[in-house]
C-alpha positions as CSV (number, residue, x, y, z in Angstrom):
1,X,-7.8,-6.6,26.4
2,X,-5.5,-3.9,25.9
3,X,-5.7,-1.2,23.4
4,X,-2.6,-0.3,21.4
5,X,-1.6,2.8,18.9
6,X,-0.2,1.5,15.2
7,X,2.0,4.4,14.5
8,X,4.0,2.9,11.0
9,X,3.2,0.4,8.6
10,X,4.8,-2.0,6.0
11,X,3.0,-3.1,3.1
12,X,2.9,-5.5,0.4
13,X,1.1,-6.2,-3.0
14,X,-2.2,-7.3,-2.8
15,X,-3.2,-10.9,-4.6
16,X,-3.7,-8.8,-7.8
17,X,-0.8,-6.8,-7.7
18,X,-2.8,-3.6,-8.5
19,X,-2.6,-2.4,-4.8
20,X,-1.1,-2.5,-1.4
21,X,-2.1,-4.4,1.3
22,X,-0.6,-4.0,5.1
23,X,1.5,-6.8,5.8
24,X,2.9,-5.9,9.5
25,X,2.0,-2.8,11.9
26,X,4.5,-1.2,14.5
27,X,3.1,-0.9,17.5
28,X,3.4,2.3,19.8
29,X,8.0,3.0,19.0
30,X,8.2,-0.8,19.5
31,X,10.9,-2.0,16.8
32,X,9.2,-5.0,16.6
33,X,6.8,-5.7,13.9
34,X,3.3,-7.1,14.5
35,X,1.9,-9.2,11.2
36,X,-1.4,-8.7,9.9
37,X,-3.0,-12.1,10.8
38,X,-2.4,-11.3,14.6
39,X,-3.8,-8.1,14.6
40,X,-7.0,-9.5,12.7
41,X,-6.8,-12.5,14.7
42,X,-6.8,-10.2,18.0
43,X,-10.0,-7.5,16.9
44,X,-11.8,-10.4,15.8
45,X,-11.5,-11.9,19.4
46,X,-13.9,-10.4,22.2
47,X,-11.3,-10.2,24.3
48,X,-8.1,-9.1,22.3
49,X,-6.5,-6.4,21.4
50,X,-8.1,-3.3,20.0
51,X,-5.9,-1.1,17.6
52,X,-6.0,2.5,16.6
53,X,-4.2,5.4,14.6
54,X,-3.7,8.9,16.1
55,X,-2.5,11.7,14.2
56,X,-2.6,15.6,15.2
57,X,-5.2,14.6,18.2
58,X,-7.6,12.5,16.0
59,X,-7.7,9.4,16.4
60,X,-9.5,6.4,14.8
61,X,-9.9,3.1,15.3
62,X,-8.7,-0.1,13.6
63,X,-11.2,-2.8,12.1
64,X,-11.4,-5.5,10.1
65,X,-13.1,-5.4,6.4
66,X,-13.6,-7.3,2.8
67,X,-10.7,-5.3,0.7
68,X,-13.1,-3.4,-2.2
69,X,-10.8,-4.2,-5.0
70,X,-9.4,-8.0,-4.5
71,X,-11.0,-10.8,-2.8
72,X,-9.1,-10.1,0.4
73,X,-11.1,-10.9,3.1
74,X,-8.7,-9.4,6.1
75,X,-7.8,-5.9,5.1
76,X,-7.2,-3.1,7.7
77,X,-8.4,-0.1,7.8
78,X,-9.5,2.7,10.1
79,X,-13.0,3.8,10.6
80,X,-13.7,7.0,8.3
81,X,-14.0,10.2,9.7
82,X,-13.4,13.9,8.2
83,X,-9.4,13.2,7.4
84,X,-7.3,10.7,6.1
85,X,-4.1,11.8,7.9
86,X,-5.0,9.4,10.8
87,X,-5.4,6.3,8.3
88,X,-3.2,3.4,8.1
89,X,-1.8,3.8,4.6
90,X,-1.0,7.8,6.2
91,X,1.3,6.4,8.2
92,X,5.3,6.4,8.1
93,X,6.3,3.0,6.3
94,X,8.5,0.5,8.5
């Protein structure tokens, strides 16, 4: 298991088209993209990767939730805290 920073995102409409949902993450200043299921795939595992945002020195981790608004079971998101700086949808798009 190794634990990896997301540092940019690239998004996509969700099923309803009223919102975005994150379609790839950029991992660390790879140029590579990394696609949603494999990240979802990997924090569901025990023994994958774990994800997580750092902005300004806070940092927060990745997880896997239900999307409020569609019926999008495999949205990420960070876990709240006092800012949203350090959230995905914060970070530069890729």
């Amino acid at each position: 298991m190794t634990t990896l920073q997301i540092t940019g995102v690239r998004t996509e409409p969700g099923p309803n088209t009223r919102h975005d949902h994150i379609s790839y993450v950029r991992i660390d200043t790879a140029t590579t993209l990394r696609p949603r299921q494999a990240v979802v795939d990997n924090i569901r595992n025990p023994f994958g990767d774990r994800y997580y945002t750092q902005v300004k020195g806070r940092r927060a981790n990745v997880v896997v939730v239900s999307c409020l608004v569609c019926s999008s079971r495999d949205y990420l998101r960070t876990d709240a805290d006092s800012t949203t700086e350090n959230n995905l949808l914060s970070l530069p798009r890729v």
